[in-house]
C-alpha positions, 0 to 999 in steps of 0.5 A: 641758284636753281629757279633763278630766271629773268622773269624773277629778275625783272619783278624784284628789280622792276623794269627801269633797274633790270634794263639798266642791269643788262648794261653791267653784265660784263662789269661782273667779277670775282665771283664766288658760290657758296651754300645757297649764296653768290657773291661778287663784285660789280664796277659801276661808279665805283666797285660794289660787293654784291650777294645773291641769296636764294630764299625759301620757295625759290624766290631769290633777295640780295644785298648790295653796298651800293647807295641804291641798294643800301636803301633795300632795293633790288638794285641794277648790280644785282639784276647784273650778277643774277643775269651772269649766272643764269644758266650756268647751273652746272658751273656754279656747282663746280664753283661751288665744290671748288670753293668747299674744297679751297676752304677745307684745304685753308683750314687743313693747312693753318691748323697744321702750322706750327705756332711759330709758322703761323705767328710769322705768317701773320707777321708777312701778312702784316707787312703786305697789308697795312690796314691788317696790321693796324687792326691787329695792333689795335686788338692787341692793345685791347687785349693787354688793357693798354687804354692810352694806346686804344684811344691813341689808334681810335683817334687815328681811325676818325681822323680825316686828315689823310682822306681830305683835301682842302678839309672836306672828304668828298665822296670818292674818298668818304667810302674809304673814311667810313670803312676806317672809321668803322673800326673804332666801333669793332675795337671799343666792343672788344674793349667791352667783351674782354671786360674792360667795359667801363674803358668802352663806355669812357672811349665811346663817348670820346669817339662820339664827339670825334665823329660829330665835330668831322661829320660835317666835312665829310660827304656822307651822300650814303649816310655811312657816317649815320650808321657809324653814329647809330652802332656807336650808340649801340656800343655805349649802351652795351658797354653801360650795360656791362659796367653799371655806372653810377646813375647819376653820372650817367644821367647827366651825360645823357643830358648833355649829349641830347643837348649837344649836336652830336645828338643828331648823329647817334640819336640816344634816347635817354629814356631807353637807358630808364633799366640802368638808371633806375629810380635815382638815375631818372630822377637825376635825369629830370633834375638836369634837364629841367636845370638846363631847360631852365637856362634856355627855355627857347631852346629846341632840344631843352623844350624837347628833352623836357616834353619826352620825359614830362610824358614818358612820367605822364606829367602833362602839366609839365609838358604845358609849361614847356609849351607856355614858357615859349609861346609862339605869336601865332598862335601855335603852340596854344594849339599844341597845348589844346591838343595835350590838354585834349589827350589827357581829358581836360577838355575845358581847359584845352578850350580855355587855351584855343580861345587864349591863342585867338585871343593873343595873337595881335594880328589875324592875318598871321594866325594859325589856321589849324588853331581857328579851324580846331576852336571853329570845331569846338564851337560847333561841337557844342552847338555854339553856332553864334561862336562859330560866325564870329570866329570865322568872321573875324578870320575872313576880315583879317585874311580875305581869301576864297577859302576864308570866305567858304569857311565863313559861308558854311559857319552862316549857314549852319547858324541860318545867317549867311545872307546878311553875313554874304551881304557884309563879306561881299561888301568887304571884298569890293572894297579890296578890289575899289582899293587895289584894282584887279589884283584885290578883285580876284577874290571877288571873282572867284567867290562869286564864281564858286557860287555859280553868280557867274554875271556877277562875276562877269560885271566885277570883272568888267569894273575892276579887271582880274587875271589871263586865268580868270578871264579865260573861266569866265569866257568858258562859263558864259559862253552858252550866254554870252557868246560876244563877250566870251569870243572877245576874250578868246580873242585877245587871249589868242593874240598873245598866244600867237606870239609865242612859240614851243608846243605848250603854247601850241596846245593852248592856242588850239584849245582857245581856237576850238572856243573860238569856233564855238563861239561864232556857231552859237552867234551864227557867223561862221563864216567870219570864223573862217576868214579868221582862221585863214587869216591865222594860218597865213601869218603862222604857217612856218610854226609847222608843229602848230599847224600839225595840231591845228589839222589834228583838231580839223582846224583846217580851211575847207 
């Protein structure tokens, strides 16, 4: 491993994991070099098999089974295993020739074995070790064509019962499940190298359905089992490969399964099984997916099983008749279907069905945003201006928010109207807060804010009342004007502050006092700032990370 260094180490792991790894050192094991290669194990919250490699140019990767690693990363087991061997290059070579040694000596000697010394090995072996010996049996099975026994030992192998209690698997035990289970995957692809693959096909079908009616019992925090599903998935297709079965029998599982739970777990695509199912196979296809989305036109993996093979046929009426047989009242699906229309070039059509969604949804409060904000930029990119205010008009009476309001604005400006528009969008906003009080009127406040009104704002606020936060933007925005009103609010702001406790409030309290200051240097009374803040100290002087903060600021009694 020469050009192994910390500094690598601590550039592929990144500072927090090799900090982390320095602490599991020790906790290496077991380990053993090969050609360019060091594998070991590592105990942390269970025993990991760790690999370090040495790449081209000296830069070294790894491979770790721990969750973290599993992901792809340089995880603290590896920084780890890279730390113990660091400079340890004469003795890894000794390891490493030991090793070479130790191997040809293996092979020297199993191959001078007799047939039956090495047939009773095994049969030792066998007996020592009881995983061995039922993977042994169960390629064995294979090997002789014995189907009944295959699928007997892979119903074994996804059985949870001996790693659950209560019926659940939890984590410490889901590793050892997983592992077992993996078997069922080894044994079905032999099944399909030794010629049996229409066997496989049939077996990993049933494997499938076994691993998806457990999967929900078991803790698969590492998404082991997801990887089982996935190489399940591979499995099925090698073998369908291989046996060539009949299209439409094929198609129709294809469907079956998209439509099954069991379809989260393996996620087979129906469309890349296209090769083998040819041209009577994919039309079988799309004759059972539309037969079943037929039957449940609101279900979500008919309506997506239909969209998929609608567009891999470039059939976008189809994709829309999907999209119109379940419309939501929101409006969203009409923009989906605007969308599709737009990709295929029906621009005209895609309009017809933006305006039908504004159109069909009952109450604008609950509209699609996006579905007003795409039609809003259809107007306007055919210059229909008046459109356009209308549009947003009717958003903004529906859904009376700051932003609503903006959209209106830009819409009235573009179209050289916004005063009258202003005048009537306003009048709208006070009634809110005439009805609510200060909970309808921050609206008001914050658009006249955001429009730099702030004496308009200031006059709403006073009449109607609005927020803490409100309030304190106010007193900022008008303490260059209105330095008495500003101090007031501060001041109440801080009487409250006053009775909490925590650095958090402490910081806001400093910063309303800083305010506070400001405000009787522009009125010229500093001296009452003073008093104020003598009186403050007083009565809070046992808050001592308070009164820190406040020295910090120069917030200090002369």
């Amino acid at each position: 491993m020469g050009g192994l260094d910390e500094a690598k180490l601590r550039a592929l792991a990144g500072e927090r994991s090799f900090e982390r790894g320095l602490a599991y050192v020790d906790a290496v094991s077991g380990v053993e070099v090969g050609d360019g290669w060091i594998r070991a194990s590592v105990r942390g919250t269970e025993r990991y098999e760790v690999e370090l490699r040495l790449g081209g140019r000296g830069k070294p990767t790894g491979t770790c089974d721990c969750p973290y690693g599993q992901e792809g990363n340089f995880c603290k087991h590896l920084v780890a295993l890279g730390l113990s061997v660091i400079g340890q290059e004469t003795d890894l070579t000794q390891r490493r020739t030991s090793a070479r040694g130790r191997a040809r000596g293996l092979d020297t000697w199993l191959t001078g074995l007799s047939r039956e010394d090495l047939v009773a090995l095994v049969r030792e072996e066998m007996a020592e070790d009881r995983q061995l010996r039922r993977r042994l049996e169960l390629r064995a099975a294979s090997a002789r064509g014995d189907l009944a026994e295959v699928r007997s030992r892979i119903r074994e192998l996804l059985d949870i019962g001996p790693f659950a209690q209560d019926g659940y698997v939890e984590y410490a035990d889901a590793r050892a499940y997983a592992d077992q289970a993996g078997q069922a995957v080894t044994a079905i692809r032999s099944l399909t190298a030794s010629g049996r693959a229409a066997d496989a096909m049939a077996l990993t079908r049933e494997a499938i359905g076994s691993l998806a009616a457990v999967v929900e019992s078991v803790d698969d925090s590492d998404g082991r089992l997801g990887r089982i599903g996935g190489d399940l998935a591979e499995a099925h297709h090698d073998a369908c490969r291989a046996a060539r079965p009949d299209p439409d029998e094929l198609a129709h599982w294809l469907v079956t399964h998209a439509l099954d739970d069991a379809a989260d777990l393996t996620d087979i695509d129906p469309l890349d099984y296209e090769d083998l199912l040819g041209e009577r196979g994919m039309a079988a296809l799309r004759r059972y997916a539309t037969e079943a989305w037929k039957a449940n036109r609101t279900g979500w993996a008919e309506k997506h099983l239909m969209r998929r093979l609608a567009k891999s046929g470039r059939d976008i009426d189809t994709v829309i008749a999907v999209h119109a047989a379940d419309l939501a009242p929101n409006g969203h699906t009409h923009l989906l279907i605007a969308r599709e229309l737009d990709s295929a070039g029906r621009t005209a059509e895609a309009l017809e069905w933006a305006e039908r969604g504004i159109h069909e949804t009952e109450d604008l409060t609950t509209v699609d945003t996006a579905l007003v904000d795409d039609l809003a930029d259809r107007y306007a990119r055919t210059d229909r201006l008046a459109d356009t205010v209308t549009l947003r008009r009717d958003h903004f009476a529906a859904r009376r928010t700051p932003l609503t309001y903006q959209q209106l604005r830009a819409a009235a400006e573009a179209a050289a109207c916004w005063p009258a528009e202003r005048e009537k969008a306003l009048a709208l906003l006070r009634a809110d807060a005439e009805r609510t009080g200060a909970h309808g009127a921050r609206a008001l406040v914050e658009v006249l804010l955001d429009e730099k009104d702030v004496d308009a704002a200031w006059r709403a606020a006073g009449e109607f009342g609005t927020h803490d936060g409100q309030w304190l933007t106010l007193a900022d925005r008008s303490r260059p004007t209105r330095p008495a009103d500003a101090l007031a609010v501060y001041l109440r702001l801080a009487a409250r502050l006053t009775r909490e406790t925590g650095n958090h409030a402490y910081e806001q309290l400093v910063g309303l006092l800083l305010s506070i200051r400001d405000c009787h240097h522009r009125l010229g009374t500093p001296a009452d700032f003073t008093a104020y803040l003598t009186d403050l100290r007083t009565t809070q002087k046992r808050k001592r990370n308070l009164m820190r903060l406040m020295d910090d600021h120069g917030l200090s009694v002369p």
